[in-house]
N, C-alpha and C positions, 0 to 999 in steps of 0.2 A: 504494500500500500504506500501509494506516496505521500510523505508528510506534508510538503506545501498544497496540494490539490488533493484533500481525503473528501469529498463530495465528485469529483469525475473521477476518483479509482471506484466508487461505490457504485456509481453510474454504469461505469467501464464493465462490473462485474456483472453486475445486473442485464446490462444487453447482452453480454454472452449467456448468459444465463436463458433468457428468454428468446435468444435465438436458439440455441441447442432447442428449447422446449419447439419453435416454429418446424424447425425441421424434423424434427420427432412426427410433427403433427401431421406435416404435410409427406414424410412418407408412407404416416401409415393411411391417409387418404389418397394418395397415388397406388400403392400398392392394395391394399384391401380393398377400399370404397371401388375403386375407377378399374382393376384389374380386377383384381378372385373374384369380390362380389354379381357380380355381371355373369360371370360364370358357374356360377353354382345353380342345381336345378331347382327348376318353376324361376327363374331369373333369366332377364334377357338385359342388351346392353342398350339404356333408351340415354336421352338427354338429361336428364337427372344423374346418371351416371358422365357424362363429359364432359359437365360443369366439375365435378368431386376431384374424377382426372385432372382439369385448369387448378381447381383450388390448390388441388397437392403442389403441383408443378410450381404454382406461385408460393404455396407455405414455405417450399423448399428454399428458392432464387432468395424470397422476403427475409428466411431465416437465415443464410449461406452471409448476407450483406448485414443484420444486425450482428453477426458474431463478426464479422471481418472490421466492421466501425469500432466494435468493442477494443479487439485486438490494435486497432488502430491506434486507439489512445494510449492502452501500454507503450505501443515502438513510439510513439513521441514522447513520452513519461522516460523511459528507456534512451533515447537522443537526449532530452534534456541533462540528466545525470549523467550522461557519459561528457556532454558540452559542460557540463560543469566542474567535473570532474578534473579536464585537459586544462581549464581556462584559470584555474587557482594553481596548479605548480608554477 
């Protein structure tokens, strides 16, 4: 955790956090809802199911980009202490 900015490390955690949970979400609506489902009997594949497919596909893209923003703020957390680091010897 960084001491000067402990409110965007808490942040930082939390969008990874809740993007891991997006993408959780959206493959199990890619894979279950939009795939198996459709195909198990008395089941056919209508439009109801290829909205569930987009949803996934987007849970995933949605959640792939809050864990990468998350991570983002560490490597500048991470540059900062190293620029600070070099610039006090």
């Amino acid at each position: 955790m960084n001491t000067r900015f402990p409110l965007l490390s808490v942040v930082s955690k939390i969008m990874r956090f809740v993007g891991g949970l997006l993408v959780l979400a959206g493959l199990y609506y890619f894979i279950y809802e939009g795939l198996i489902e459709p195909r198990l009997p008395g089941h056919h594949f209508d439009p109801d199911d290829l909205v569930e497919l987009l949803c996934g596909i987007a849970g995933v893209v949605v959640g792939f980009g809050t864990v990468a923003a998350g991570e983002l703020i560490g490597v500048l957390f991470a540059i900062e202490e190293n620029t600070r680091g070099q610039s006090g010897a």
